[in-house]
Biopython code that builds the backbone (N, CA, C, O; Angstrom):
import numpy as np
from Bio.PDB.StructureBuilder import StructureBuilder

atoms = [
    (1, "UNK", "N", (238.807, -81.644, 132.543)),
    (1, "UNK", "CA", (238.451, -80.302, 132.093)),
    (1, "UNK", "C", (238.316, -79.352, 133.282)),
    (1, "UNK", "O", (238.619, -78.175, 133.089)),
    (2, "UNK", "N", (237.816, -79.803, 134.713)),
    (2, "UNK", "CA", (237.556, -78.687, 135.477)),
    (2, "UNK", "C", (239.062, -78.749, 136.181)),
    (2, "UNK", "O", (239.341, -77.626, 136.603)),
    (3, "UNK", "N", (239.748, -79.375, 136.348)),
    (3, "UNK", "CA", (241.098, -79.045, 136.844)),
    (3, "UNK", "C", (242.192, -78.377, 135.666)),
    (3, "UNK", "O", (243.377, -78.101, 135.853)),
    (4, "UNK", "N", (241.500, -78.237, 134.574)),
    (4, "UNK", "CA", (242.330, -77.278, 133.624)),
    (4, "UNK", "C", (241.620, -76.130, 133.606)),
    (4, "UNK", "O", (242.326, -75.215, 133.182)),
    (5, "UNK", "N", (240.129, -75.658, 133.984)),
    (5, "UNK", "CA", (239.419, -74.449, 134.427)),
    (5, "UNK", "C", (240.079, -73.886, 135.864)),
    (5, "UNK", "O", (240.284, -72.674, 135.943)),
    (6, "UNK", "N", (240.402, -74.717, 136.957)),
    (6, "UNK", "CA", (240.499, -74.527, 137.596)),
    (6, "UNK", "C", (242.165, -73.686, 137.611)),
    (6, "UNK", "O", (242.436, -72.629, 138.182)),
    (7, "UNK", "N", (242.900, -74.383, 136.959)),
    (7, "UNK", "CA", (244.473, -73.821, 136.397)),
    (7, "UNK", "C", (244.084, -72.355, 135.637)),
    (7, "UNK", "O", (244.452, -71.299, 136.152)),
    (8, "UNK", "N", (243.569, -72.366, 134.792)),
    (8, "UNK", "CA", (243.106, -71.150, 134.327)),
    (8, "UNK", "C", (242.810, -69.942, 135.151)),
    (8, "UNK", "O", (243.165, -68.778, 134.964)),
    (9, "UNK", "N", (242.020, -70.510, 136.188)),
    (9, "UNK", "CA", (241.058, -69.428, 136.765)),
    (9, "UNK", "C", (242.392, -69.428, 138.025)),
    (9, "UNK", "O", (242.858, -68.301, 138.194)),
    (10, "UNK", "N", (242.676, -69.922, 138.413)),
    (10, "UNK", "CA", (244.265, -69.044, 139.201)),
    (10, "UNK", "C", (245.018, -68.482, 138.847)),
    (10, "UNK", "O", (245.475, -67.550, 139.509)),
    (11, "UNK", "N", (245.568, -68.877, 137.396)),
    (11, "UNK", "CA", (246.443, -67.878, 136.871)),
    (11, "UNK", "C", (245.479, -66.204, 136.590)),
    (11, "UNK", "O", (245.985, -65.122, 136.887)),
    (12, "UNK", "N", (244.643, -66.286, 136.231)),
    (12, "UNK", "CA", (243.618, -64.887, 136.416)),
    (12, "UNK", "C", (243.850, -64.353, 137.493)),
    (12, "UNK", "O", (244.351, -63.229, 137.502)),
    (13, "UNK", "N", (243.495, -65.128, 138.872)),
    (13, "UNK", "CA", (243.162, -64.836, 139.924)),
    (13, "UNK", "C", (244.454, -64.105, 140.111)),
    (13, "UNK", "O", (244.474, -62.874, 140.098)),
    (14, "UNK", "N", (245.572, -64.849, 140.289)),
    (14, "UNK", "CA", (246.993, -64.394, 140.747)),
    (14, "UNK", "C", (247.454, -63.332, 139.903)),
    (14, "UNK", "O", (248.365, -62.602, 140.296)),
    (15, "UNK", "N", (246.736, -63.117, 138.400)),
    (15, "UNK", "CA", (247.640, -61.908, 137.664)),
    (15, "UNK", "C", (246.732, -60.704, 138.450)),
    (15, "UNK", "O", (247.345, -59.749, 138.929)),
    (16, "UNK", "N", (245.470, -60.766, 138.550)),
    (16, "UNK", "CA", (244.978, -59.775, 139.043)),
    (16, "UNK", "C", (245.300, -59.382, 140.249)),
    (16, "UNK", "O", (245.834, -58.292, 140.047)),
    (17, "UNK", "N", (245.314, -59.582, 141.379)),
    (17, "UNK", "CA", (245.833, -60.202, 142.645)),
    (17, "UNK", "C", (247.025, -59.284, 142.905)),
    (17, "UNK", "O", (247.049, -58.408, 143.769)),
    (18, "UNK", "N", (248.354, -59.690, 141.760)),
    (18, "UNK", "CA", (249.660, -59.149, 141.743)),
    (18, "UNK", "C", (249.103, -57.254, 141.001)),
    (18, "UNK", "O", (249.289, -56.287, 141.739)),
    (19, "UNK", "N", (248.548, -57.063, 139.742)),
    (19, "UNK", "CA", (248.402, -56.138, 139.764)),
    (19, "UNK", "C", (247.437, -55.016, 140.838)),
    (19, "UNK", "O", (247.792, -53.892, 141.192)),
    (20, "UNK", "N", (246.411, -55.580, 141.123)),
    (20, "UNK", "CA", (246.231, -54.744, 142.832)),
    (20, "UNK", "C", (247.372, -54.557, 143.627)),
    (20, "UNK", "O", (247.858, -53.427, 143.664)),
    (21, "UNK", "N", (247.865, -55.434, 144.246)),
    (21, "UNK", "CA", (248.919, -55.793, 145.224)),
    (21, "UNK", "C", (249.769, -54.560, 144.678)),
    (21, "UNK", "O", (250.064, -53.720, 145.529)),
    (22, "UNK", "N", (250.235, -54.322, 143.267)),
    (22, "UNK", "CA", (251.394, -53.511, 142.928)),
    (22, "UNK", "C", (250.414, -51.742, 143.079)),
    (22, "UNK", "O", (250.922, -50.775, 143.647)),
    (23, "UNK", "N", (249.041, -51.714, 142.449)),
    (23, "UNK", "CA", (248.987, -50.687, 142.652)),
    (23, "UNK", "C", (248.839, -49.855, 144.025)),
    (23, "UNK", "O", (249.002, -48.661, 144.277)),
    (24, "UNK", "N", (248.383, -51.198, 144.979)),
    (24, "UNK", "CA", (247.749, -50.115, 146.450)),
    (24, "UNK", "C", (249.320, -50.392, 146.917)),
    (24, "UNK", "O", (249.361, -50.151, 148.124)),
    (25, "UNK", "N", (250.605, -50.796, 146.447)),
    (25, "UNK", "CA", (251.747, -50.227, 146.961)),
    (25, "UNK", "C", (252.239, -49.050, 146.802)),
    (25, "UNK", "O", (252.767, -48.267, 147.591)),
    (26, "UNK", "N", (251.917, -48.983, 145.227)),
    (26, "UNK", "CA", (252.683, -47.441, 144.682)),
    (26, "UNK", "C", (252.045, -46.582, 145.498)),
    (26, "UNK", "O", (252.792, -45.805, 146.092)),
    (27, "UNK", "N", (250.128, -46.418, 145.849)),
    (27, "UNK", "CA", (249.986, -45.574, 146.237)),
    (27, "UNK", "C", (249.480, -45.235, 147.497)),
    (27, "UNK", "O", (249.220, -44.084, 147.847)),
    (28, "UNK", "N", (249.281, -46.692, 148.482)),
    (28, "UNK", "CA", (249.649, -46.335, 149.589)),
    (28, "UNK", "C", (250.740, -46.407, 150.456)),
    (28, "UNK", "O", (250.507, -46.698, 151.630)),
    (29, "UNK", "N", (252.060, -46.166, 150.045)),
    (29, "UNK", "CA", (253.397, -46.665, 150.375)),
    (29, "UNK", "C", (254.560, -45.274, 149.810)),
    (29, "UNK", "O", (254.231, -44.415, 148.992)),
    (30, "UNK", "N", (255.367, -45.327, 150.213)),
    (30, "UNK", "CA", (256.223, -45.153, 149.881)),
    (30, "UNK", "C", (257.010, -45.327, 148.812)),
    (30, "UNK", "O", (257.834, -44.546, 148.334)),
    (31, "UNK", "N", (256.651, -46.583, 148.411)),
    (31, "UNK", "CA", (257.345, -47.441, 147.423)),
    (31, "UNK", "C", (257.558, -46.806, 145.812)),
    (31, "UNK", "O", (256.923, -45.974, 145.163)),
    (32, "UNK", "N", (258.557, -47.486, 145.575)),
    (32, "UNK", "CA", (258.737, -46.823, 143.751)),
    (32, "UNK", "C", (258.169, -47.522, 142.727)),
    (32, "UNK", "O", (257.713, -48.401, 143.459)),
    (33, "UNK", "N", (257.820, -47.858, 141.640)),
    (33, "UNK", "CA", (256.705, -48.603, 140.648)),
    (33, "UNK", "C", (257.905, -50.060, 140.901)),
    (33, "UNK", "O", (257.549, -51.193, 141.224)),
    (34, "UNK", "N", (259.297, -49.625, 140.656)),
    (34, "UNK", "CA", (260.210, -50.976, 140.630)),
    (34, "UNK", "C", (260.057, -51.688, 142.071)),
    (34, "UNK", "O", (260.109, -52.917, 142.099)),
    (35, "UNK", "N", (259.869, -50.957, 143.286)),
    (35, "UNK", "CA", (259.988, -51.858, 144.569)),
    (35, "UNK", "C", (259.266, -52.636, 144.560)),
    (35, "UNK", "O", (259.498, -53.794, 144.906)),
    (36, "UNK", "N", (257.706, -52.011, 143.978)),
    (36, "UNK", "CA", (256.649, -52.423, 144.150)),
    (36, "UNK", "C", (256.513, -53.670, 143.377)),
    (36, "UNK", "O", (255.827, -54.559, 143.881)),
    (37, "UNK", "N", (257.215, -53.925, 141.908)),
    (37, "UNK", "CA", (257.351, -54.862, 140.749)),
    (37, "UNK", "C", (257.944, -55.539, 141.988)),
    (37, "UNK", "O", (257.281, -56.426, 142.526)),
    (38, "UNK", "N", (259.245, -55.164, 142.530)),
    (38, "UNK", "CA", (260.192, -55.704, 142.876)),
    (38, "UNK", "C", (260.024, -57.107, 144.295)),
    (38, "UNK", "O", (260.719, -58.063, 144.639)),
    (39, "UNK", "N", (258.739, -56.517, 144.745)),
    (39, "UNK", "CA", (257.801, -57.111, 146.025)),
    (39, "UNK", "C", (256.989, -57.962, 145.389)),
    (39, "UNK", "O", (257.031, -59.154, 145.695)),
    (40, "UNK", "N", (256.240, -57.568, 144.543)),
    (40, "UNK", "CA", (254.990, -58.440, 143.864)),
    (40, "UNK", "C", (256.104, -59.855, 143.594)),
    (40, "UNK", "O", (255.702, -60.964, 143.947)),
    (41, "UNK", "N", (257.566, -59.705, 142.922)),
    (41, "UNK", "CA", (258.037, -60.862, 142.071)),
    (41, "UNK", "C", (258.694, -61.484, 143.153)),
    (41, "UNK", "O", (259.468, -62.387, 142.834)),
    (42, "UNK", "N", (258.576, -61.218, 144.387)),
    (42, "UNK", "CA", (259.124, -62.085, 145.465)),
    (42, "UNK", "C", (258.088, -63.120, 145.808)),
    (42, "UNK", "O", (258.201, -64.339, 145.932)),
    (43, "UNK", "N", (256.788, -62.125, 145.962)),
    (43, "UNK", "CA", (255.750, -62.963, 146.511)),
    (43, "UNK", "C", (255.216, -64.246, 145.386)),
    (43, "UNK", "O", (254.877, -65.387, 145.700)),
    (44, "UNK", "N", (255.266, -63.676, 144.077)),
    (44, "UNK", "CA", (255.151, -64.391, 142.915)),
    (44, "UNK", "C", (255.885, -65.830, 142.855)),
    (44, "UNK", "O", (255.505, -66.913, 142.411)),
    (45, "UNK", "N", (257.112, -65.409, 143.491)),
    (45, "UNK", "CA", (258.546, -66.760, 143.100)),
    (45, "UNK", "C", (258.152, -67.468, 144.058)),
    (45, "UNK", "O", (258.008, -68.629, 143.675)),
    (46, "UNK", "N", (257.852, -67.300, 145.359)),
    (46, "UNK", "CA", (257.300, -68.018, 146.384)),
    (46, "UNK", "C", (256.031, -68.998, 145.887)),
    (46, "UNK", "O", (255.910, -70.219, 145.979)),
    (47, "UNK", "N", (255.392, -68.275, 145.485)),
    (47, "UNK", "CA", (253.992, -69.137, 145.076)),
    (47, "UNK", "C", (254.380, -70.584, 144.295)),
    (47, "UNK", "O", (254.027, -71.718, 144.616)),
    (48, "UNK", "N", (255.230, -70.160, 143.155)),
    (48, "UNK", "CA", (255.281, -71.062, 142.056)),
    (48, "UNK", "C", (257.011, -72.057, 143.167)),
    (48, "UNK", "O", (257.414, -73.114, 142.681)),
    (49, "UNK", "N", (257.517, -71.668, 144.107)),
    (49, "UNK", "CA", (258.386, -72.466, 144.518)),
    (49, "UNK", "C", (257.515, -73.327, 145.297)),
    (49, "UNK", "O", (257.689, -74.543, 145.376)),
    (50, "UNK", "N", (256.527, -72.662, 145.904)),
    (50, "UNK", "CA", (255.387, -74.280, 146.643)),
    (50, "UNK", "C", (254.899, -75.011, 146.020)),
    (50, "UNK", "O", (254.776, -76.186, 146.365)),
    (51, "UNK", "N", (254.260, -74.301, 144.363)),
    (51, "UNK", "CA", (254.053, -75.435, 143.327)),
    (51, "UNK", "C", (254.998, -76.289, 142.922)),
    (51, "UNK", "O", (254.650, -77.448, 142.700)),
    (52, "UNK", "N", (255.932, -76.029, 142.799)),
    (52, "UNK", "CA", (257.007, -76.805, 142.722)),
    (52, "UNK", "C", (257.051, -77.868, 143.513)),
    (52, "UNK", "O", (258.067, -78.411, 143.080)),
    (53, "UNK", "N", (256.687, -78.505, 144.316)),
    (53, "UNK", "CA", (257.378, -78.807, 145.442)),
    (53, "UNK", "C", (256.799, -80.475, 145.466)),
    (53, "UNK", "O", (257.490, -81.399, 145.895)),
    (54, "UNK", "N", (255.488, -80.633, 144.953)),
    (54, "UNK", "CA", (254.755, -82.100, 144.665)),
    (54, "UNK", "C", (255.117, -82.765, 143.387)),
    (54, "UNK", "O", (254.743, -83.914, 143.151)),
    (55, "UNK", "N", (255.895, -82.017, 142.487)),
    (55, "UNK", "CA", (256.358, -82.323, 141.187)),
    (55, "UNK", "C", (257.649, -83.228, 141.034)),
    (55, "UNK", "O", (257.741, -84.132, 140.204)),
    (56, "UNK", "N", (258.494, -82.922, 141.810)),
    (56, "UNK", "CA", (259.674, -83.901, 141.516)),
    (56, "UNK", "C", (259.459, -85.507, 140.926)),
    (56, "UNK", "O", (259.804, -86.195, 139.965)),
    (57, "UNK", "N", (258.708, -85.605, 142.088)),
    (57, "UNK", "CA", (258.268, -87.134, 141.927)),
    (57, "UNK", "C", (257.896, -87.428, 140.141)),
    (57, "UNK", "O", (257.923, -88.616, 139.818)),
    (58, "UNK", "N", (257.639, -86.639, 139.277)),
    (58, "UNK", "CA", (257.333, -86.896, 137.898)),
    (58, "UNK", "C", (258.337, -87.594, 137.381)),
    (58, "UNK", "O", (258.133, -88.563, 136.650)),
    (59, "UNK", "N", (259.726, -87.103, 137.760)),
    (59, "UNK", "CA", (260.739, -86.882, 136.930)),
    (59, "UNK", "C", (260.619, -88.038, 136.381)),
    (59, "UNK", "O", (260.628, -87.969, 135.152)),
    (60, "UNK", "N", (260.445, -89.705, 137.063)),
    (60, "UNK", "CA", (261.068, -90.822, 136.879)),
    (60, "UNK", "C", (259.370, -91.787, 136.704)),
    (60, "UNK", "O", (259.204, -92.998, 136.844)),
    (61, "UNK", "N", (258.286, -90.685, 136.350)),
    (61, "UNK", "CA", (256.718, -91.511, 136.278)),
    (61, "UNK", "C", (257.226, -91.854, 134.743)),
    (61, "UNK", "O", (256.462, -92.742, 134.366)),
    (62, "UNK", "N", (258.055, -91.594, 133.804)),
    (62, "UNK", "CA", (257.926, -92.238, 132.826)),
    (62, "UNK", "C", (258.758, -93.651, 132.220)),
    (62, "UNK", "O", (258.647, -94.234, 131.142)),
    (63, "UNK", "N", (259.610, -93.909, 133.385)),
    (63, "UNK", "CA", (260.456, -94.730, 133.417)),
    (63, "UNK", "C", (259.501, -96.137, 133.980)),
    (63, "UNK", "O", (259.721, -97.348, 133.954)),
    (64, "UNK", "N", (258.654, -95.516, 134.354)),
    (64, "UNK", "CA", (257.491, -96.449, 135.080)),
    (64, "UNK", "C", (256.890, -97.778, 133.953)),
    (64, "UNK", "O", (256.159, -97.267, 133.105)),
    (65, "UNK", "N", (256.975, -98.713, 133.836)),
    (65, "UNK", "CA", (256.344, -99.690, 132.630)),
    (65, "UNK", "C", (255.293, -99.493, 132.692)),
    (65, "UNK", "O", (254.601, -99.250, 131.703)),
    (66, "UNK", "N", (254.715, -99.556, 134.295)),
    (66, "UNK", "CA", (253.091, -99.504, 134.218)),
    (66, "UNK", "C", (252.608, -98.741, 133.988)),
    (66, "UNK", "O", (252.889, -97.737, 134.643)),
    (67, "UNK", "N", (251.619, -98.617, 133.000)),
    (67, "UNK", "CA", (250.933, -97.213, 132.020)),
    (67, "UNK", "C", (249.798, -96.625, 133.372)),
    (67, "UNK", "O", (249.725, -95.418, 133.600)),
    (68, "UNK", "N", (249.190, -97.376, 133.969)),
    (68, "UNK", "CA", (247.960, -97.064, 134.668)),
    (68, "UNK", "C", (249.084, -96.518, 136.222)),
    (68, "UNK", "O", (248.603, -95.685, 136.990)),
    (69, "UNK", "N", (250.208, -96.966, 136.440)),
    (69, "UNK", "CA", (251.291, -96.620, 137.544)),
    (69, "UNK", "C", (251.530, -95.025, 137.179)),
    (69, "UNK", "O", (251.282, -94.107, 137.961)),
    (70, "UNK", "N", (251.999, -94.886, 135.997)),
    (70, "UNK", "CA", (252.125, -93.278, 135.529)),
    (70, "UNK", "C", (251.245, -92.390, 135.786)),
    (70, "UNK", "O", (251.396, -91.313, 136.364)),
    (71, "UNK", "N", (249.948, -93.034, 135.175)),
    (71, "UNK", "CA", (248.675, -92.065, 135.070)),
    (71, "UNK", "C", (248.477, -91.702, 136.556)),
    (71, "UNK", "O", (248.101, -90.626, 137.023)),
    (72, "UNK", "N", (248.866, -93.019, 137.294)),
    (72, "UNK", "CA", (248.321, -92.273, 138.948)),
    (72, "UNK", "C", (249.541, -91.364, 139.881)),
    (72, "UNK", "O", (249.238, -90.787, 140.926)),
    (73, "UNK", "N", (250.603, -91.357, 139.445)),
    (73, "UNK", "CA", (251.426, -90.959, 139.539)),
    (73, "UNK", "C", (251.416, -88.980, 139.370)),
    (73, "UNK", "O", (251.482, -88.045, 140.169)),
    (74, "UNK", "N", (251.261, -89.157, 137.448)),
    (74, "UNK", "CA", (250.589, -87.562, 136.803)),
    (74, "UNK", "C", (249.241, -87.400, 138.076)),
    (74, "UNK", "O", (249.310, -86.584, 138.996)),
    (75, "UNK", "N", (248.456, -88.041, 137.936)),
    (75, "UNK", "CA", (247.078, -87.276, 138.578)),
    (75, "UNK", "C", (247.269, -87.013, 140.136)),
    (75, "UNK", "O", (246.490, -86.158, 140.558)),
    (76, "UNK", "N", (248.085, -87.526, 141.037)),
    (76, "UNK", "CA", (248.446, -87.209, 142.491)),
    (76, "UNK", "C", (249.122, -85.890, 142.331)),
    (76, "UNK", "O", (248.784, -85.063, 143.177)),
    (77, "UNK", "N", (249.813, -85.578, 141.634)),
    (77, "UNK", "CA", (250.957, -84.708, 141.719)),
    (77, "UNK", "C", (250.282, -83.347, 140.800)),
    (77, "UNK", "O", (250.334, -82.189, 141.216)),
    (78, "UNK", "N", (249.653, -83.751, 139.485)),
    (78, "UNK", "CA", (248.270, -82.445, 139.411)),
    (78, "UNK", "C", (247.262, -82.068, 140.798)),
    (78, "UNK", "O", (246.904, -80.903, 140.967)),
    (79, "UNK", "N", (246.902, -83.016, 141.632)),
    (79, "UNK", "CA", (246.039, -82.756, 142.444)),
    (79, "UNK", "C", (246.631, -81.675, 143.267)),
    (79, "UNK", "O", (246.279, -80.512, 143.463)),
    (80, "UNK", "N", (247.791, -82.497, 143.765)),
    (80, "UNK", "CA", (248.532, -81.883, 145.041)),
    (80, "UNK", "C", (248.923, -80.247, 144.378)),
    (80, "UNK", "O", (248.902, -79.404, 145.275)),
    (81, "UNK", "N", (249.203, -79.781, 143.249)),
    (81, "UNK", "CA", (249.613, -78.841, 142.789)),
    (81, "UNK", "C", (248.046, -77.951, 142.949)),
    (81, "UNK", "O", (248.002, -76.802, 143.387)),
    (82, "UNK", "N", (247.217, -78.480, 142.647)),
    (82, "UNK", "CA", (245.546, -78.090, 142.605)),
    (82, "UNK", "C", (244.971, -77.545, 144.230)),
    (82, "UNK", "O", (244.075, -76.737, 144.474)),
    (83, "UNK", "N", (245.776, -78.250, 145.105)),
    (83, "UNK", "CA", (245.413, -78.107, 146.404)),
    (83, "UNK", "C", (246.153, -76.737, 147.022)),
    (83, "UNK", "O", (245.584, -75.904, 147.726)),
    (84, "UNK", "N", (247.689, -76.691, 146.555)),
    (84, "UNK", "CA", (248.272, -75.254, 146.900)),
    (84, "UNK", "C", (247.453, -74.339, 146.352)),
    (84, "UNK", "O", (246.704, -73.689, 147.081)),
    (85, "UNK", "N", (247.480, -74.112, 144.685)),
    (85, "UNK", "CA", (246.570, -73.042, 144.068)),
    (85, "UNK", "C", (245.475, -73.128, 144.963)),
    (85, "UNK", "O", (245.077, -71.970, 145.093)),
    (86, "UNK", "N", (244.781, -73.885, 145.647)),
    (86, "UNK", "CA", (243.298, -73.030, 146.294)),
    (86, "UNK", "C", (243.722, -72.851, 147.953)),
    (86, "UNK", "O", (243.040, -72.155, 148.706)),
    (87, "UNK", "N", (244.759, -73.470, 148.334)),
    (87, "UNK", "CA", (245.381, -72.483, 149.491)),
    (87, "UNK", "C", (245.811, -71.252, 149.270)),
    (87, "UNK", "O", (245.628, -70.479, 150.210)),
    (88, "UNK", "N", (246.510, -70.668, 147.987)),
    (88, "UNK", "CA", (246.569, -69.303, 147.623)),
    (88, "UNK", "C", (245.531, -68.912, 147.227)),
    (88, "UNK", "O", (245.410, -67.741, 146.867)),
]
sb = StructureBuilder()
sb.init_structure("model")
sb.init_model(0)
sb.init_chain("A")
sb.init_seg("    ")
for serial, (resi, resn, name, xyz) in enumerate(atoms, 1):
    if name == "N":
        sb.init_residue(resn, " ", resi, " ")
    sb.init_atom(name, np.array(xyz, "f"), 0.0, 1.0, " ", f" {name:<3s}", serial, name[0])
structure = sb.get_structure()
């Protein structure tokens, strides 16, 4: 439960985060409402490409016989995903 609070409360964190980020562009910048979208969804794709990055290893946890081999398998690879979100 607290590592699904914890998923929760980043995605908050990061929507809010991106909408600041977009407004003190429009208006301390130069920038146009789209650059500014256009910046936020770079920094955005980045985030979720580092989440990405401890996951592969899933692909083949179900091919696994051992049930308790899987489970530790899922829970390393939630963690490691748990550990980027609180580096961002």
């Amino acid at each position: 439960m607290e590592m699904h609070e914890l998923s929760q409360n980043s995605v908050l964190e990061m929507s809010s985060l991106m909408n600041a980020f977009f407004k003190e562009l429009v208006t301390t910048s130069e920038a146009s409402e789209e650059e500014a979208w256009d910046i936020g969804g770079v920094c955005l794709r980045k985030v979720f490409e580092v989440l990405r990055v401890p996951r592969p290893q899933l692909s083949n946890a179900t091919m696994d016989g051992d049930v308790k081999s899987q489970c530790a398998t899922y829970l390393w690879a939630l963690i490691q995903s748990h550990k980027v979100m609180m580096e961002f």
